[in-house]
Every structure is written in structure tokens, then in C-alpha cells.
N, C-alpha and C positions, 0 to 999 in steps of 0.2 A: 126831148127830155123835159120833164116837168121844171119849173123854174119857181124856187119861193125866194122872193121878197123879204128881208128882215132889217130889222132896227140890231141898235148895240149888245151883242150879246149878255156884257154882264146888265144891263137894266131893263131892255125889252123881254118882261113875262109873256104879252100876247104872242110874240115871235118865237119863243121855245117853246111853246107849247108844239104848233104842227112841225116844228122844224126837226123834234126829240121823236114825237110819232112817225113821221116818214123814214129817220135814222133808225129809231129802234126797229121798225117792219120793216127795215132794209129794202125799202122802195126808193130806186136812184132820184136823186134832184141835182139841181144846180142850185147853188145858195146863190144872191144876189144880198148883200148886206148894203143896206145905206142909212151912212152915218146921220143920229140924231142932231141936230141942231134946233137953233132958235132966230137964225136971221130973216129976214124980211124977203120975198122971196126968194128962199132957200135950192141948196142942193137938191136937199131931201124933196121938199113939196114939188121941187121939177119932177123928180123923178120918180115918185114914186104916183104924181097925178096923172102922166102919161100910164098905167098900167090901171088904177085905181082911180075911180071916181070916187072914191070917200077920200083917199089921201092920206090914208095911214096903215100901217103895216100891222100886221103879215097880208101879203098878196099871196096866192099859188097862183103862176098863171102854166097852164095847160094850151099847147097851139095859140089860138085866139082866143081860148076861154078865159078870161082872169076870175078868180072867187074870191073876194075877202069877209074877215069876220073868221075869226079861228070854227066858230061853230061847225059855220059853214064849207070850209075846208074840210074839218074831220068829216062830216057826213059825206061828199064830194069824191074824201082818199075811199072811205068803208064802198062806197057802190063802185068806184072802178077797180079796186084792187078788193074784189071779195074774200079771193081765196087766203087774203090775210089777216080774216077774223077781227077786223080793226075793233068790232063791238062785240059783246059776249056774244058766244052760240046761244047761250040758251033765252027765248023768246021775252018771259019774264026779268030777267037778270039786265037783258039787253034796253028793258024799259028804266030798271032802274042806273044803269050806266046813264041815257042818257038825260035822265031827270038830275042826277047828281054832279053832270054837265053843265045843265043849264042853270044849276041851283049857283054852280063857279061862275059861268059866266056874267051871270047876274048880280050878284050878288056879293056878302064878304068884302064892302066899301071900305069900312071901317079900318080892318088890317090892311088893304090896299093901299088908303092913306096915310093911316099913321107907319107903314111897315113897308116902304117899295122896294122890288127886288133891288137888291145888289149884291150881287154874289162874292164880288171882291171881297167886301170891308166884314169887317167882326165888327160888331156893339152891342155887344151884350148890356153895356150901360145900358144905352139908351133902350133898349129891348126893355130893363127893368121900370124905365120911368114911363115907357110907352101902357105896360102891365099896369102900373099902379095907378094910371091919371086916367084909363083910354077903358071904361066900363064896357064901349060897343066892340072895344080890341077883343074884351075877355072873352065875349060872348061869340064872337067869330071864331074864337081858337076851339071856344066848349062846343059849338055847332060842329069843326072840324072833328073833334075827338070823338062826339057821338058818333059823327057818319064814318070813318076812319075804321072806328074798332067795330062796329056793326055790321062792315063791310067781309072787313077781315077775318070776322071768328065766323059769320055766315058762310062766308067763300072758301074760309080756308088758307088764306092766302100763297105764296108769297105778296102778291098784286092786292089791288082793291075788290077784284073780278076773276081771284086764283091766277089767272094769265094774263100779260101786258095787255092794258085795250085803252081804249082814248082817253079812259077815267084818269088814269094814269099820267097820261102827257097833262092834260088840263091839269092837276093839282101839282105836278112836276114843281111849278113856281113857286108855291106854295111851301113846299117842302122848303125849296131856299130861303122863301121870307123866316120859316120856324127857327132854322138852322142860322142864320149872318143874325137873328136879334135873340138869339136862344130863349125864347120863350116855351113857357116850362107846360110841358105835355108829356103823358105818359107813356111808361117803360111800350108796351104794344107799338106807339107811334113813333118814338123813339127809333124802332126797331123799320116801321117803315119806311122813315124817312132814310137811312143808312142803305135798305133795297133801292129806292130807287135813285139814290146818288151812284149805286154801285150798277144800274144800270149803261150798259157800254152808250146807249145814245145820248142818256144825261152826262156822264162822265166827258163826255167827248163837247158837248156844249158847254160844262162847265170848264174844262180844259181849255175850250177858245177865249171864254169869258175874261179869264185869268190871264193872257194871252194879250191882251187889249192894249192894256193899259193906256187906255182911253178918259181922263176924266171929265166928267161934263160938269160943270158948277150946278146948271138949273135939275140936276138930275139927284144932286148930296144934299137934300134938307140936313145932316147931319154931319157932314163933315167940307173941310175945306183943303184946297188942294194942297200937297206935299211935295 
């Protein structure tokens, strides 16, 4: 059985991303979570160096295969599990899935930084002062809202792609960061982020998330523990 590797659920984005796509395509894995830390050699860096030469998660290891790099994983699930369309069918569409991929994984520093998931916490505060001080925040969200509703009145939606495909899992996080610092996007997006929360494979990771109650100092720029 396939085995992925992940970090804390509510703060590791890299990690929900393939851990939501192999859930929601309902292809079996075995989770392997290991807890973030920050000590000197670590839990973590034991264990997650023995599978990964980069040393940070998400891993999928396959037999003796390991792959990391979320990219590289999605592309990896889509050729061994064909038959479950990970990317759009249709040739063109399938370019733009994965250019709108790579534009996530790339890219969008700015809300990254100022904005890291945490699915637990509400701050809408801080959401509003992130809005008002964070010009490259604004521009990440207007970037998001172009590609979002472009996607969606093109396709049709429910999805980014009409049907669940990687586009999907990759902005999954995304949806969280919008949602825990409520910044303000409109009624369309609105509307997608609420599908894909109601998606059973996000649901089911944000349900573990919640679930944690794990808190890491170096992980709450924003709050302090309770």
C-alpha cells in the first residue's frame, strides 16, 4: 500500500494537498504523520531523512519508490491511477490545470507569509490588518479571484475543472487561509470555497485538523497558547 508522509494537519498546506487528492480519489494510503518540531536533531528530521533526501514532507513512498514535492506526487498519483482522471480529460483544459498548479506552487509568497494555514484559529482581526498593510497580500487574493472565477464560469463548475482534479487539492489550503483570516472575496468564491470544504476528503482532513489539538509556538505568528 502506498504510504504518505505528512506534517501537522492543522498547519501543514504542503501535506493536505496529496493527502485530500488521494482521499477524495479514493485511492488507499497509509498516513504516516510526523509531528513538526524545531529541536536540534529532531524526531522529525530522523524520520522523515530516512524516506526523503530533501527532509521535508509530504513524502508518498510507493514500494522503494519515495517521491516528494507535492507536484511531483500529483503527477506520479495521475500516471499510476489513470483511470481516476486526477487531471482534466480534455487535452487543453489539462494544460491549463497544470499551469494553474504550478502558478500555486510557485508562487502566492506573499499570502503564504503573511497568512499560514491554520485551520483551527478564527482572526478575522488580523485578516483585516494583514488586508490593510500587506499590498502584495491584496494582489495574491485579486490574482486568486481572477483565476477562480475564470475557471469556474469557463468550466461550469461545481470544481475549478467542473470535476475534482489536482487543481483542486493544490488550492484546497488556500481556501483555509481565505476562510481562518476571512478575507474579503467575492460572493462566486465565496461559493467555492464552502464546495470544497464540503468536499468529504477536505472535510475529513479538516475534521483531524480540529482533532489535534496540537499547539506549536513557532507555527502561531499570531496567537499564543491558551
Amino acid at each position: 500500500m502506498l504510504k504518505l508522509y505528512i506534517g501537522n494537519k492543522n498547519y501543514s498546506s504542503w501535506s493536505m494537498r496529496p493527502w485530500v487528492l488521494l482521499r477524495q480519489a479514493g485511492i488507499p494510503f497509509e498516513e504516516v504523520k510526523v509531528r513538526f518540531d524545531r529541536d536540534a536533531d529532531s524526531a522529525f528530521q530522523k524520520t522523515v531523512a530516512a524516506v526523503s533526501p530533501a527532509g521535508l514532507v509530504p513524502v508518498l513512498v510507493d514500494g522503494d519508490l519515495a517521491v516528494w514535492d507535492t507536484l511531483a506526487i500529483a503527477e506520479y498519483l495521475a500516471e499510476r491511477f489513470p483511470e481516476r482522471a486526477l487531471w482534466p480529460r480534455d487535452t487543453r483544459a489539462r494544460a491549463r490545470a497544470r499551469s494553474v498548479c504550478a502558478e500555486m506552487h510557485a508562487g502566492f509568497s506573499a499570502l503564504r507569509s503573511h497568512c499560514p494555514m491554520n485551520i483551527e484559529a478564527t482572526l478575522p482581526q488580523v485578516g483585516a490588518l494583514v488586508w490593510r498593510d500587506q499590498p502584495a497580500v491584496r494582489a495574491d487574493v485579486q490574482r486568486i479571484v481572477d483565476m477562480w472565477t475564470g475557471l469556474l464560469e469557463q468550466h461550469g463548475g461545481p470544481m475549478l475543472f467542473g470535476e475534482f482534479s489536482i487543481a483542486d487539492a493544490f488550492f484546497a489550503p488556500v481556501c483555509m487561509r481565505l476562510k481562518t483570516y476571512a478575507l474579503p472575496v467575492p460572493a462566486p468564491v465565496t461559493d467555492y470555497i464552502r464546495r470544497v470544504g464540503a468536499l468529504p476528503g477536505v472535510k475529513a482532513w479538516v475534521d483531524d485538523a480540529l482533532a489535534e489539538k496540537d499547539f506549536l509556538d513557532f507555527e502561531e505568528p499570531y496567537r499564543t497558547a491558551r
